[in-house]
Phi, psi and omega in degrees: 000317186286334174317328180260357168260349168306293190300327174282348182295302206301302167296335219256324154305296159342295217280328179311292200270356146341273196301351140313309192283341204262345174285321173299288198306350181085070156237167176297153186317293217308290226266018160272316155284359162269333175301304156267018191069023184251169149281133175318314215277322165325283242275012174287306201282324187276343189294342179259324164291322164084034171203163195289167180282335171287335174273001186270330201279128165288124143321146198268147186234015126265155176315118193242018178208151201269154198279109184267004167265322212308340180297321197240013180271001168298313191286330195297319152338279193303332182303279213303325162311272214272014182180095221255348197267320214314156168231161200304293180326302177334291201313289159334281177313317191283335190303313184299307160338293182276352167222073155338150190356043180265313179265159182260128175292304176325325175308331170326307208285303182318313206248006151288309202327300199291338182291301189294348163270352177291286204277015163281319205279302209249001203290143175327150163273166188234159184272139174260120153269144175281147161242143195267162161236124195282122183259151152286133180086342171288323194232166194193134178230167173206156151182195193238137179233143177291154162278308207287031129327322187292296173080066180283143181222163197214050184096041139098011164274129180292130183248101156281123199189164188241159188237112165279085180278118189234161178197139173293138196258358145298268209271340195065017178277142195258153161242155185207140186210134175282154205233181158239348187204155177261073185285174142281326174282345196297327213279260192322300183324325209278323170275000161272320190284338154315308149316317175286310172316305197290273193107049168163169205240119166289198178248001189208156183222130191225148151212181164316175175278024168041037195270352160261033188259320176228046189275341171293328144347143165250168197323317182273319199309307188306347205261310177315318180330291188317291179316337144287331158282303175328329184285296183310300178303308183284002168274321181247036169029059170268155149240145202250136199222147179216148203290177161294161165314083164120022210231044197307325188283357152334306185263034212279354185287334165290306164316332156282339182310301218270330165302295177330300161307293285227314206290306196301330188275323183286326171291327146337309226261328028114244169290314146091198155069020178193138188254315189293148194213127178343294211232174176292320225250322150337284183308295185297336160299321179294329190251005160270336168309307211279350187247340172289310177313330174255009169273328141351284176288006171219054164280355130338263178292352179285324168329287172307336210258327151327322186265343188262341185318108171290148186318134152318144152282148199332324219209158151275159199268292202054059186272120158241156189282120209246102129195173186311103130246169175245135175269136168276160190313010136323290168114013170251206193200144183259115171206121198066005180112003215224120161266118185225149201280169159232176166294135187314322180313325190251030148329113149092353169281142168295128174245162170216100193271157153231154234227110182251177188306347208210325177214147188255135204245144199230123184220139170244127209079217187240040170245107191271134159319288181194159184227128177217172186285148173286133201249115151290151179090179163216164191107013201241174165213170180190091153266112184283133178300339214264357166309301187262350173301327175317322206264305170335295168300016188244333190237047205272014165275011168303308205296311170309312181256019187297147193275338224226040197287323171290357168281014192239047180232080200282019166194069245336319175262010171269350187267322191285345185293289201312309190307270171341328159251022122297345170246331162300296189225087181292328169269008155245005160351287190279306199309330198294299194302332191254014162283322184268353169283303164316321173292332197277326162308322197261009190191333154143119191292316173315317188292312177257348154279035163258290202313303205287304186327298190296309183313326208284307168301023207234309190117345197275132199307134190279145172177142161006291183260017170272339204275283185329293183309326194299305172243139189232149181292128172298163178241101154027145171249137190287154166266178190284176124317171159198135193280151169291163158283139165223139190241112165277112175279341172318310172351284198306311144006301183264343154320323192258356167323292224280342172282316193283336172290000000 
């Protein structure tokens, strides 16, 4: 209604000054008006007013129908006082309530009005934000956003995961690195390959107050965190800056960044036609295409912020968290609350893992061992079959009550096998299995989990040596013999006879 009386001003303005040029160009009053579509008696009263219809018209300050809440706008009044988050509906269902037919379900629209005009009058004030003004090369913000909206799958597996998003707050251009956890190392990993990404450095760094990257942490871990970002800051001669405690639009230029990146991938994705991607390295090739495409429109300002961006440093830092452990008469280790197996052979040695967002690196000295995935979270395990089988197959009556007994199952048909000679041959069961576990350690695991496929699909009772015979071990391929060399000079002898003839 007020959109068609607006609209009604407008023409009614429109027609004023016609008739106004037409009176100017010298036509008689009759024929300005007819000119503009008024009546003599319009364009008589405004040509004497000297002013448009919108500026003569008042707003109206009265009612032109009686107020059908005022007997209850007292109590709403009070609902809305002592509580302001209440919502106009809320209200409205208790108003009906507490007075059987007095209100109408039509009335709603009537009573949020009278709501949204109480807290236009009387209403809390609200935080005003400021907008800044952004120099080049100074500031760079980061943090981390969830994914799994997207509802990304990975060889038809749901891939749950975070993106560490950081962006310059001049020009907005961004970086990205896909992440599994909102880590303290993910937090480090994630501004070196950003940076390096970028190819410069600002003069400031802002993130959150960084309370999940290390709430998982105990009292020294946390402190070590600190101690280690701070190394990371003062290597790429940053100053490290943090929202206040609860205060997210602080960082607000990344956060709209993460809606955007978030809005541009689904739409990406989308276009398409598929959320599943082979692998990890796929997917991250795809969402980096997507981060390129969008620094892309803002080479303008990348261009200014570019030239002030101070030089990487020489080298990357890679700092990650160092620590002592001994494997126990287990074959595992203790790391982070996460128990993992090592090869048996370093039973009682002291290691020294170093422990990055995704994988733990394992070294005795400075000769690294092995690398394995980091198990998120705590309370978890990852025991590898081929640690322990050596000791196992000697001892495989161990194997039934073993605490880690499902980890030794490195695929769905080695548990259809173990299932299988469990109903077949129950009392060679485990023995059976952990004979066929030892081949797969000791000849190729790929190999025997086929040879285990074809027993199953065949149908034919499953067993050790049945396993055995399916892959047979290469056998060396003989070299030829060789004879000594005898080099007959006579040839030549007769070559040069035979050239001098």
């Amino acid at each position: 209604m007020v959109l068609l009386e607006k609209e009604s001003a407008i023409k009614r303005d429109l027609e004023v000054l016609r008739m106004r040029r037409e009176r100017a160009n010298g036509r008689t009053q009759e024929q300005a008006a007819a000119r503009a579509g008024m009546s003599v008696r319009t364009a008589r009263t405004y040509e004497r007013l000297g002013q448009l219809p919108s500026q003569v018209k008042q707003p109206r300050r009265y009612r032109t129908r009686p107020d059908p809440f005022e007997a209850d706008w007292p109590w709403v009044v009070t609902q809305l006082e002592r509580d302001n988050a209440l919502q106009a509906t809320t209200l409205f269902a208790l108003l009906r309530t507490l007075n059987p037919g007095r209100y109408q379900a039509g009335q709603v629209r009537t009573f949020q009005e009278h709501i949204a005009t109480w807290r236009a009058q009387h209403g809390p004030t609200r935080e005003v934000m400021f907008p800044q003004i952004h120099r080049p090369g100074v500031d760079a913000q980061s943090d981390f956003t969830h994914m799994e909206s997207l509802g990304i799958t990975l060889g038809g597996v749901p891939f749950p995961h975070l993106v560490f998003h950081l962006v310059l707050s001049y020009s907005n251009i961004e970086a990205i690195q896909v992440c599994l956890s909102e880590s303290f190392a993910s937090l480090v990993e994630g501004i070196e390959t950003c940076l390096w990404s970028i190819g410069g450095v600002p003069q400031r760094h802002r993130t959150d107050h960084l309370g999940a990257a290390i709430h998982p942490l105990d009292a020294e871990g946390r402190a070590e965190a600190k101690d280690r970002y701070s190394v990371v800051m003062r290597h790429y001669g940053l100053e490290a800056t943090t929202n206040n405690l609860g205060v997210a639009h602080e960082n607000g230029d990344v956060e709209q960044s993460h809606f955007r990146f978030k809005e541009a991938v689904d739409q990406a994705l989308r276009v398409r036609g598929s959320r599943e991607f082979t692998d990890r390295a796929t997917y991250t090739r795809f969402v980096l295409h997507q981060v390129k495409q969008r620094n892309l429109t803002r080479q303008t300002r990348w261009t200014e912020e570019q030239a002030v961006l101070r030089p990487l440093p020489g080298s990357w830092l890679a700092l990650c968290r160092e620590l002592r452990v001994r494997v126990s008469r287990f074959s595992t280790i203790q790391v982070l609350r996460n128990t993992y197996s090592v090869p048996s052979r370093l039973i009682g040695t002291g290691l020294l893992v170093r422990v990055r967002s995704e994988v733990l690196e394992v070294y005795r000295g400075t000769s690294h061992l092995l690398s394995m995935p980091r198990l998120l979270g705590h309370g978890q395990h990852r025991i590898d079959y081929r640690h322990v089988i050596w000791s196992l197959v000697r001892k495989p009556g161990a194997f039934a009550q073993y605490r880690y007994h499902d980890d030794l199952f490195p695929s769905l048909a080695f548990r259809r096998i173990y299932d299988a000679l469990c109903v077949g041959k129950p009392q060679r069961a485990d023995r059976d299995y952990v004979r066929i576990l030892h081949l797969a350690a000791s000849t190729s695991e790929a190999e025997v989990e086929l040879a285990l496929g074809l027993l199953l699909d065949q149908g034919a009772p499953p067993s050790f040596d049945a396993v055995r015979d399916l892959v047979r071990a290469p056998v060396a391929a003989r070299l030829p013999v060789l004879g000594p060399v005898v080099v007959d000079m006579a040839v030549y002898d007769r070559l040069l006879t035979a050239a001098h003839a």
